[in-house]
N, C-alpha and C positions, 0 to 999 in steps of 0.2 A: 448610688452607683448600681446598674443593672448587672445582674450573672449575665456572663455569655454564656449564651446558646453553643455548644460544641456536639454535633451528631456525630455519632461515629459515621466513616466513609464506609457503602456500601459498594458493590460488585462495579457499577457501573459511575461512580462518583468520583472526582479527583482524592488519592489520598492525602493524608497530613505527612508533606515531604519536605527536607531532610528529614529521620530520624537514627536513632541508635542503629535500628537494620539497614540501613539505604547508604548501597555505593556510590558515592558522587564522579563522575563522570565529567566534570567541567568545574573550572571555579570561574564566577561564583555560583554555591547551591543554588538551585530553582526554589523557592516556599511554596506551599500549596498548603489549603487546607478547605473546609469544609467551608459555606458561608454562614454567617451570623445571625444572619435574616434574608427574606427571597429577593428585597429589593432595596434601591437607597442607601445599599452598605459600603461605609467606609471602611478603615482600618488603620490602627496604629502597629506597628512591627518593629520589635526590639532584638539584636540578635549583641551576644554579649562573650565574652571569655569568663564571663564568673555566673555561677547559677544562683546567686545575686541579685545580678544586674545595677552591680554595684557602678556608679557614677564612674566616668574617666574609660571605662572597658565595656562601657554599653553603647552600642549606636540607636537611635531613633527613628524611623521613618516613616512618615505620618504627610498629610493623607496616604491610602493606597486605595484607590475604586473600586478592586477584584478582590476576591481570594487567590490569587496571584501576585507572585512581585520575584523580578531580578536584580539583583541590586546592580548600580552601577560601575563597581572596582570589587577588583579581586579579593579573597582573604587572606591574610599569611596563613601558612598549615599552621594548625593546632586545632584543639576542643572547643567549642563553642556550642552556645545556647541561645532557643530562641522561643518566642511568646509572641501572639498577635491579642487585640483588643479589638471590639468595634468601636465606632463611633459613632456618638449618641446624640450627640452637639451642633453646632454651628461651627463649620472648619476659621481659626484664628490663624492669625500667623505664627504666633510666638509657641513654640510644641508644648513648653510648659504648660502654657493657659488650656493646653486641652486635657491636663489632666481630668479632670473633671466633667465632661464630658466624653468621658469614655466608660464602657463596660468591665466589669471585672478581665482580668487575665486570661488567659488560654491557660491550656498545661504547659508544662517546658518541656521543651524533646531537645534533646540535646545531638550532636554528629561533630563530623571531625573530618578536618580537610587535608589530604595529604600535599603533599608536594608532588611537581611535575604536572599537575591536570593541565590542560588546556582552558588557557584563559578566555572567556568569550562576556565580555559585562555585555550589558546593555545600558547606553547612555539614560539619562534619569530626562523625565518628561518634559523639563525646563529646558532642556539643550538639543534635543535631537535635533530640532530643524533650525538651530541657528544659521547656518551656511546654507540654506539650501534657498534655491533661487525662485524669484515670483513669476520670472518669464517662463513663455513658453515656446518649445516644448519640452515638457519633462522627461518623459516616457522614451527611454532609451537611451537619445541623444537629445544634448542641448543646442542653443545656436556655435559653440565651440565646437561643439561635436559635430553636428550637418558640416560646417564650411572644412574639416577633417578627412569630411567622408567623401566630399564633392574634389577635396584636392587627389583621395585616391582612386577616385573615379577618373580624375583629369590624366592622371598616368596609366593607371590600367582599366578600360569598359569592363572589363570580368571583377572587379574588384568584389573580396569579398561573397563571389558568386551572384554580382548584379544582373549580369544578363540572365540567369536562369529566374529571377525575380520577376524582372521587369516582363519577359517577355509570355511567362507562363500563369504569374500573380497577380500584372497590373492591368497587359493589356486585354485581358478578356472582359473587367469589367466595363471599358470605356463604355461600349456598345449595346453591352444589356440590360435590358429594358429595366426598370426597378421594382424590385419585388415587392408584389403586397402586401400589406399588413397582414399575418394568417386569421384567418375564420376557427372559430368556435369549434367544437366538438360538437357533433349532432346529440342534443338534448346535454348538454354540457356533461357528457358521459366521454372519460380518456378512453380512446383508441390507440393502441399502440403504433399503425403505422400513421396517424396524423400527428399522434405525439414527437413522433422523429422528424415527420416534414415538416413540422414546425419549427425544431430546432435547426433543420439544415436551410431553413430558411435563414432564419438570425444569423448561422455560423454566415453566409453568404453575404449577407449585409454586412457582416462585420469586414469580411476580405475585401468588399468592395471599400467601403470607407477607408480601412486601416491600412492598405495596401496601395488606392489613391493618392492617399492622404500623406504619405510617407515618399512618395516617389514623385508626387508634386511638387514638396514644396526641395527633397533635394537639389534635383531637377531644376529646380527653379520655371517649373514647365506651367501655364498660366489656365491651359485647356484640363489638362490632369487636375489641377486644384479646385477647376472650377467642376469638373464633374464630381470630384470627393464631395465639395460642398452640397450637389444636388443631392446625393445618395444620404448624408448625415440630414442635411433638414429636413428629407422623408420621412427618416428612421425616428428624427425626434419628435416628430407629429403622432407617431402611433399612439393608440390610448394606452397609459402606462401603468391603468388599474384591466386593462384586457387581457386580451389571449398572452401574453408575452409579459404578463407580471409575474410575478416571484410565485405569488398561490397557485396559479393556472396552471403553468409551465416553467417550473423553475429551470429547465437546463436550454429555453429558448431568452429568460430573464437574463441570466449569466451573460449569452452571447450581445442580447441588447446592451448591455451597461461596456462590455467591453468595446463595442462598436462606436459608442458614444462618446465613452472616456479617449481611444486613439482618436477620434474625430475634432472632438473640443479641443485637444491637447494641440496637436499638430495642425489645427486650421484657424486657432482663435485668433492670430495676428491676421488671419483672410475676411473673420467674419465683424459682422454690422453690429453695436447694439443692441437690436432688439434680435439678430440672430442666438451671439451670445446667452442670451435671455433664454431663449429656448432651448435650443441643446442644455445650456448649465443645468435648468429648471428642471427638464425630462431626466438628466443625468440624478442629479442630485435625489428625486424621488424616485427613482427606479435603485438606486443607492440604498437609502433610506428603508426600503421594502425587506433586500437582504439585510442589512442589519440588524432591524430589528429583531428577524428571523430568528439568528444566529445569535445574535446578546438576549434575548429576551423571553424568543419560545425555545428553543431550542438549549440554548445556554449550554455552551459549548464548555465554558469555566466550571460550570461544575459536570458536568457531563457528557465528555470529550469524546463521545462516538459516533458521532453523526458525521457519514460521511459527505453528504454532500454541504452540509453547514461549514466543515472544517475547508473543501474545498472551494467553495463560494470566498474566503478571504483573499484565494489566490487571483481569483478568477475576477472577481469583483472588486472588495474592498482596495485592495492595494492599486490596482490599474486609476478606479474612481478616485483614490480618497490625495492619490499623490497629482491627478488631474486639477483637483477642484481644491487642494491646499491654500492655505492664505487668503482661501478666495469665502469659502462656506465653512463655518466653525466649525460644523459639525464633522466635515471630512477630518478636521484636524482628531477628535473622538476617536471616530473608527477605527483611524491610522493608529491611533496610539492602542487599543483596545487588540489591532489585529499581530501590529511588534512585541506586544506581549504576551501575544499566546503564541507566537514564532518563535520565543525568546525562552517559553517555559513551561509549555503542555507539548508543543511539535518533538515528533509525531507522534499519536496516540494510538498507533499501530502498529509502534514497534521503538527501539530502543538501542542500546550499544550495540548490537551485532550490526545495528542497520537493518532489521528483517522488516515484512509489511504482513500483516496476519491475514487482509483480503486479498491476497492472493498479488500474481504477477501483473495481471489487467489493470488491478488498482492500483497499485504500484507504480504502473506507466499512468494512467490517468493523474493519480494525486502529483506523481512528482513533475511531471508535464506541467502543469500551473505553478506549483511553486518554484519550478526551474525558473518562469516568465517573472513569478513575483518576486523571488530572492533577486534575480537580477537586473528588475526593476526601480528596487528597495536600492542593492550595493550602485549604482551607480547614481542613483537621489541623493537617497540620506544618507549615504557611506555608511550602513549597517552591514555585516559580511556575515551573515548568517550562515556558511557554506564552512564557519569555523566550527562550528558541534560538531560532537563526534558521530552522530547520526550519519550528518552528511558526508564524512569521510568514507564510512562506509558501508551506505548504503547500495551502492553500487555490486556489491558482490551478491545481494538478494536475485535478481535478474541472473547473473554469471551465473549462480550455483544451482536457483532453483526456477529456471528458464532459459538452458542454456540453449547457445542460437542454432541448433543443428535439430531439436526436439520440440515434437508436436504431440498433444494432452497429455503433457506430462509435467504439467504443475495443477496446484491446487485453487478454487474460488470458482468464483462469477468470471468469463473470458467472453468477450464477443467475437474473439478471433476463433475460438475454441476449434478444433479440426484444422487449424492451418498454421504456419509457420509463426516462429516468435516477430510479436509487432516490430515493425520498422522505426513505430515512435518508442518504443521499448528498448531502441539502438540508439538513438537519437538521445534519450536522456542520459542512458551510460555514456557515454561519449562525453558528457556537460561532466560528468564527474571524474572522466577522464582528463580534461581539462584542467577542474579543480585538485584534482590531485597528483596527477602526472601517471597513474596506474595505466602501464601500457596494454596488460588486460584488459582493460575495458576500452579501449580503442579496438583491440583485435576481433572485442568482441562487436562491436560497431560495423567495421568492413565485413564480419565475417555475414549479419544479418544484409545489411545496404548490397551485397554483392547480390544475394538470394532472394530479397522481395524487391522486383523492380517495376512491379504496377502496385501498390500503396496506396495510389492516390483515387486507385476506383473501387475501394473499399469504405464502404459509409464509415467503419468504426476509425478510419484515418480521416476522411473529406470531411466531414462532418464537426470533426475538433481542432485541426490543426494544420497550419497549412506546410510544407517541409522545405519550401523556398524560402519562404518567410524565417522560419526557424534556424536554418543555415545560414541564413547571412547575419542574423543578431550571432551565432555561435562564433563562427569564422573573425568577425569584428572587436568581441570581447574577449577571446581564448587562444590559445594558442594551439597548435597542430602537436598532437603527444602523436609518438612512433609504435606504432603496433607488436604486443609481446606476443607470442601463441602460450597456450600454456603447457608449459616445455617439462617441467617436474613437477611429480606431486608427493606429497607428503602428505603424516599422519596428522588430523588435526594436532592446534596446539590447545592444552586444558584451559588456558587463560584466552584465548584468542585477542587478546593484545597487541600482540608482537607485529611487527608492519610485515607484509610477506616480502621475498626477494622478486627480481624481476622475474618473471614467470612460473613462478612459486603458486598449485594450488596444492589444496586441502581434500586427501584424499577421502574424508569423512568431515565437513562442516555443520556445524548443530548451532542454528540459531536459537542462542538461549530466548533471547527476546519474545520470541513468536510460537518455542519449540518445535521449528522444523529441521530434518536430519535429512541433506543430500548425499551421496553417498556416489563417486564418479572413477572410473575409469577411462584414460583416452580422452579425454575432452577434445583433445587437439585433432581427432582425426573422427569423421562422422561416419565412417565404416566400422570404425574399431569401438566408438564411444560407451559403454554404460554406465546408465545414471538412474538409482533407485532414490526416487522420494518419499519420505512418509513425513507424518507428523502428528501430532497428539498436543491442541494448542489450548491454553490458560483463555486465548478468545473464544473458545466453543464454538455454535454456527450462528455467533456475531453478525453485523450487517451483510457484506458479501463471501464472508465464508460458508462453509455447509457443514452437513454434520458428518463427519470424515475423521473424527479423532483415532489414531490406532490405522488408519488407512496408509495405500503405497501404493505409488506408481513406479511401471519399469518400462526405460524406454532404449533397446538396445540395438547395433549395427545400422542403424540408421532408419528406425521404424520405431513408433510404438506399441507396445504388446499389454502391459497392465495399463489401464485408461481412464481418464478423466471422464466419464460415458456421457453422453447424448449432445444438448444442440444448446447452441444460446439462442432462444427466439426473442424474447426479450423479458426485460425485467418483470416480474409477478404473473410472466406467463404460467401455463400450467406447467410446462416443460420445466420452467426454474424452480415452481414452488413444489410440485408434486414427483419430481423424478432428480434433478439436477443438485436439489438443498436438502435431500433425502437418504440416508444412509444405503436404503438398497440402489443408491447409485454408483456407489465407492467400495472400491477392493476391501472390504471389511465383515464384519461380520453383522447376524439380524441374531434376535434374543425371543424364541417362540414367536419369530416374522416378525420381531418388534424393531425401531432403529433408534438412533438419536432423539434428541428434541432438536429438533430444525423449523421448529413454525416462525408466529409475529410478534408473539411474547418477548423481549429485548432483555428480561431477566430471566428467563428460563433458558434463554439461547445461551447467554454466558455465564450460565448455571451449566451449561451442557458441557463442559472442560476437561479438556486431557490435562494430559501433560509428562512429557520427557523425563523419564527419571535418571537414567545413567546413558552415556555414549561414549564408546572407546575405540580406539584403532591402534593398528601397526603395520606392519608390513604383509601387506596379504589380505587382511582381516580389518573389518570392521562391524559395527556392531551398537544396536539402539532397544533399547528396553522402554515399553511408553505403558500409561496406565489411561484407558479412559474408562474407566471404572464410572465418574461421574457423570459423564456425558451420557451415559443410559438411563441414568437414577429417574428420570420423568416418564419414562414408557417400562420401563422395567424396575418397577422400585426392592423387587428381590434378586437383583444383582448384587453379589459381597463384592467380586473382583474378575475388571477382566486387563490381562497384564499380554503385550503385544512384544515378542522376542523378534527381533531380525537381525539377520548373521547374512554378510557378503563373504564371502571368500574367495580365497585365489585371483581376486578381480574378474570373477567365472561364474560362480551361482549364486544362489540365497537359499537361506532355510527361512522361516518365518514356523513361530512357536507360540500359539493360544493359550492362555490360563486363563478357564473361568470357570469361577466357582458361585454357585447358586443359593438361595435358602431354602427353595423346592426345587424337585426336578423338572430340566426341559431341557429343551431340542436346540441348539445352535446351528445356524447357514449361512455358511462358508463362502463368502459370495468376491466375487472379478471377473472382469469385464472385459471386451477384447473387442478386434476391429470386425474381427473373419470368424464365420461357425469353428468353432471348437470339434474337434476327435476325441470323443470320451471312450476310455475303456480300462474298466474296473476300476482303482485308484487312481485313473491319474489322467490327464486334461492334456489336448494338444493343441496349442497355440499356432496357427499357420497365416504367415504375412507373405506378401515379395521379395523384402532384404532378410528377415529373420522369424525363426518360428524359435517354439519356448515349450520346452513338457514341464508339466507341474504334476506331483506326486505326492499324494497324502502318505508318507511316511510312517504316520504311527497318530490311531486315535486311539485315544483310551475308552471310549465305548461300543470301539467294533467299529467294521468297516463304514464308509459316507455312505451315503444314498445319492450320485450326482446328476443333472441334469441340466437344459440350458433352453434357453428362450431366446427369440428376437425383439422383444414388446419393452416399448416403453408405458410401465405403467401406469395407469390416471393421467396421460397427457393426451389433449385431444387430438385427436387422429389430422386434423385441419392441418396444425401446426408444423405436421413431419411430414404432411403430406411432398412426395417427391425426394426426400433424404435417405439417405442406404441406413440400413440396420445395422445396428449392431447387438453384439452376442454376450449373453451373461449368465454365467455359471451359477449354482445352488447347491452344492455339497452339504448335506444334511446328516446333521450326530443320528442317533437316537437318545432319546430321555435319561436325564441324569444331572443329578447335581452338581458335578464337577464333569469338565471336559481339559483335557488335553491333547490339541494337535499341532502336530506338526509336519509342515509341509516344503518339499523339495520344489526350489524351482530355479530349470537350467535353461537359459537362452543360449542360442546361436546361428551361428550364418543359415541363411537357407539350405545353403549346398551342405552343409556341413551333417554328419552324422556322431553325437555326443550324446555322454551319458556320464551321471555322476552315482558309482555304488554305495549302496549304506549295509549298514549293518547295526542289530540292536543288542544291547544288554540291560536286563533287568533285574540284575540278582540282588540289587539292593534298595534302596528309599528311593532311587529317580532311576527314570529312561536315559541311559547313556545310546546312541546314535553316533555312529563313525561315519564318516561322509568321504572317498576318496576318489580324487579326480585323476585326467590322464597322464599326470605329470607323477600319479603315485602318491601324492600329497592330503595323510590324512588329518580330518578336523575331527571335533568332539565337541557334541553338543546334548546337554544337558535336561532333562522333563521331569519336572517332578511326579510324581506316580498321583495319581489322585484317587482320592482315600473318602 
């Protein structure tokens, strides 16, 4: 009998879950652990009531392919324990006979199931597809479903929002011409704007097929079918080791495989033998390509951060594998490979709050496909994966930290960045609106759909999604929830458990998952609104996060003032990599001009880590204490501690309170960002917009007055890139030299017209800086500095 291999899980590795520490969130537990070996590994999994595993109180279950596994039925609450094995053998049927070809034991880890979870199995790999059917088309609707649709097209032409389909999605493409297969990159070097007219290429091909293809055969119309078919046999012709494979250009790959799987699906009772043959053939290894991808290099099972791998299942696998089911074994594979990592690593960006650590963009992006793919999946294989708690609520990630009335004022990678919250950012709360009945997120739906009413001539919508298309699968599957505003807010709740009341938000929400802290006044009204963000995240500047730990935006009356600063040009432009994923981009602080680690290193990055230590509220008051202390440690490895205080008050200003302490002396800069030149004079910064301007006042440093200043330059980005973009303004408030610094700083937004001011006053007579803060209502706070010694 061989020892198992057990590595401990590192930073970036799935951990060994359940255990003694781990809250369970659903029954049944998800397992995870480490693998056994890199390739060819089995597994036997034993989970028991006796630490034992004594006969009669043990279950078995053997094979398992991953270091994953959901079991199929629930557990009674109680204590239980569990052990996995590899497999060393030739799988037998009888579990007994394997004893023997298995590796020594695991450890046991032991957890304990309460009662009330939310039951969500996952059926076991012999059943999933029993009922599910060989004809076609799968993909949405079946032939029950079409003759469904056509009887409610026979009562109402608007059904479902068909004329805005037909007339906007289908008929444009009768007539145009067919797009060519894209050409090469000059000297096989990416270009970023070929790289995209590549992909709006395939996005195009795909609307043309899927969009034909769909309204043909409703229709029963024989000219529409027959030009889908032209468009598909083109697209299956292209070379599928070319420009548009998975290596080359994976985000024009993606569009291909989708293009093919609605063409095959929806046209295979149209087409011929040897058509079939082709489309399936092109399908199947364009298929193939991502898979491999994603199980084999990338390996998502053991190392769940790859964002475009994780979204390639939705995008891909699930549209391809449920296309070409019963037909290619292999799809059967994938499918099973992709419902179990749906089933028990999703999402690997966030957790019970529902939060997404790459920000709001990725958030719209990731959940956009999986929206298409969960509901792909529940209407096939009746799997309802919209039962975890994730997706309950994740939906309030968007509401709280992109709410629809505010612009650069959430955190990541955005392609929208400078413009209003995405329309498909509406569109997927809305889908969970649906799913949960949260009238919130309906209101928040109209309140975006009202305010961006051109969408469709923005590449970062054309380009992925179409919103006809989208609306009439919504309208078809869902039901119309009635819009809440958000009428009362409250103090968070410590447990955030509890389900909210109708129009019930949270005056302070703190995503433990992600640790970001929104902090909202008003939401209801975009004159009146403020909403300060910050956060200090366990993902450090992860794939599309930046190094921002300890950072805050404010975005108040209906402007923003603290800023998400500069430009999306595109992905590893200079803009992203050298100004955008860079601490001196972000309302934070620099360490002797040092920042974060934000480079390509993937263990340094989520080395680079905050994180949320305490957040409280009440009425009035609210209040986030973050440590990125680590997130420095690679550029400043003589940092002991830097601890980031933010205090709202009155639902009217903010303090924000520095601690850091050094093991030699140096210089801290004090850095935030704004749309419009700043009024400096002496301590303190004048923010000036159209709806609202913002004084900020350094309060109190403990090594003597800042030194402040302000630039328009985006640094190390080539000048090409901005060429034609308005500037914007960023502050540098400079300590002088010292081991320890403490500052603190006043900051008051208000109306344009408005003339405000918040008094302070300090005392020092004992171990910390006591600071009175009193506003116009006479209402004084107290806040607290420790003196630095």
């Amino acid at each position: 009998m061989k020892t198992l291999f057990e590595p401990k899980s590192g930073l970036l590795s799935v951990p060994y879950q359940p255990d003694e520490g781990s809250k369970l969130l659903e029954n049944p537990p998800r397992f995870t652990w480490m693998p056994g070996q890199l390739e060819d590994d089995r597994y036997m999994l034993q989970i028991s009531t006796s630490p034992l595993y004594e006969a009669g109180v043990t279950t078995t279950i053997s094979p398992i392919p991953y270091n994953l596994y959901t079991p199929d039925r629930p557990l009674e609450p109680g204590t239980y324990y569990w052990r996995y094995a590899l497999l060393t053998g030739e799988e037998v049927e009888d579990t007994a006979e394997l004893e023997p070809n298995r590796s020594s034991w695991s450890q046991s880890r032991v957890f304990y199931v309460p009662e009330g979870l939310p039951e969500t199995p996952l059926p076991d790999r012999m059943e999933r597809y029993e009922r599910t059917h060989t004809g076609h088309p799968r993909l949405w609707l079946d032939e029950k479903g079409i003759a469904a649709f056509r009887e409610g097209l026979r009562k109402d032409e608007d059904y479902c929002g068909w004329l805005a389909f037909y007339e906007k999605s289908v008929l444009p493409w009768v007539n145009k011409p067919l797009i060519p297969e894209p050409e090469r990159y000059p000297g096989n070097k990416r270009v970023a704007k070929l790289w995209r007219q590549m992909y709006m290429d395939c996005q195009e091909t795909l609307y043309a097929i899927r969009h034909l293809s769909v309204a043909g055969v409703i229709l029963q119309d024989d000219a529409l079918i027959a030009k889908a078919k032209t468009w598909l046999l083109h697209a299956a012709r292209w070379d599928t080791e070319g420009t548009t494979s998975r290596d080359y250009n994976d985000e024009a790959a993606f569009r291909m495989v989708g293009a093919l799987a609605w063409g095959y699906d929806w046209l295979h009772d149209y087409l011929g033998a040897e058509e079939i043959d082709l489309v399936r053939g092109a399908l199947l290894r364009r298929t193939e390509q991502v898979a491999f991808h994603v199980m084999e290099r990338s390996k998502i099972h053991h190392v769940p951060y790859d964002s475009h791998a994780v979204r390639s299942l939705s995008s891909v696998l699930v549209p391809a594998c449920i296309a070409m089911l019963h037909e290619e074994a292999r799809a059967r594979t994938w499918l099973d490979y992709t419902l179990e990592y749906y089933a028990c690593l999703y999402s690997p960006w966030g957790g019970e709050d529902g939060g997404w650590a790459e920000g709001p963009l990725y958030w719209t992006t990731g959940m956009a496909f999986v929206i298409d793919a969960l509901n792909l999946i529940r209407n096939y294989v009746a799997i309802d994966f919209y039962k975890r708690p994730f997706f309950g609520r994740t939906g309030d990630f968007p509401l709280y930290c992109s709410s629809p009335d505010t612009i650069r004022a959430s955190f990541g990678d955005q392609s929208y960045l400078g413009e209003p919250v995405s329309l498909k950012t509406a569109f997927n709360i809305r889908q969970f609106a649906g799913i949960t009945g949260n009238g919130l997120y309906q209101w928040y739906f109209e309140q975006v759909a009202k305010a961006d009413t051109d969408a469709d001539s923005k590449f970062y919508n054309y380009g992925w999604w179409d919103f006809r298309f989208d609306d009439m699968l919504y309208r078809h599957d869902y039901p119309q929830v009635e819009a809440v505003p958000p009428s009362v807010t409250v103090p968070f709740a410590l447990t955030d458990a509890s389900e909210p009341n109708e129009g019930t938000i949270q005056s302070v929400k703190w995503f433990r998952d992600i640790d970001w802290v929104a902090m909202h006044h008003r939401m209801d009204d975009p004159d009146e609104h403020i909403m300060l963000l910050a956060k200090s995240s366990r993902y450090g500047s992860m794939s599309h996060s930046h190094g921002d730990q300890n950072g805050f935006l404010l975005h108040a009356y209906g402007e923003p003032l603290a800023i998400e600063s500069g430009y999306y040009i595109a992905f590893g432009s200079t803009m992203h990599m050298n100004w955008r994923r860079q601490t001196r981009s972000t309302n934070n602080i620099l360490i002797d001009g040092h920042g974060q680690y934000a480079g390509k290193d993937k263990v340094l990055c989520i080395e680079a880590s905050g994180r949320v230590e305490h957040v409280d509220a009440a009425a009035g008051f609210g209040y986030a204490r973050m440590n990125a202390t680590q997130a420095y440690r690679e550029n400043v490895p003589y940092l002991e501690r830097y601890v980031r205080e933010i205090y709202f008050f009155d639902e009217s200003y903010v303090v924000i309170v520095d601690t850091v302490d050094l093991a030699k002396p140096g210089s801290i800069e004090w850095l935030f960002h704004t749309l419009n030149r700043m009024k400096l004079s002496g301590q303190t910064f004048r923010v000036m917009g159209s709806k609202a301007e913002m004084e900020g006042r350094f309060v109190y440093c403990s090594s003597g007055d800042l030194s402040l200043n302000q630039h328009n330059q985006f640094t190390g980005v080539d000048p090409e890139e901005i060429e034609g973009l308005d500037n914007q303004w960023h502050l540098h408030a400079e300590t002088k030299s010292a081991s320890s610094h403490r500052i603190a700083t006043l900051l008051v937004p208000m109306k344009v017209d408005e003339s405000k001011y918040v008094s302070y006053f300090l005392d020092d007579q004992d171990h910390g800086v006591h600071i009175y803060f009193t506003n116009e209502d006479g209402n004084t706070r107290k806040v607290e500095v420790p003196k630095a010694y």
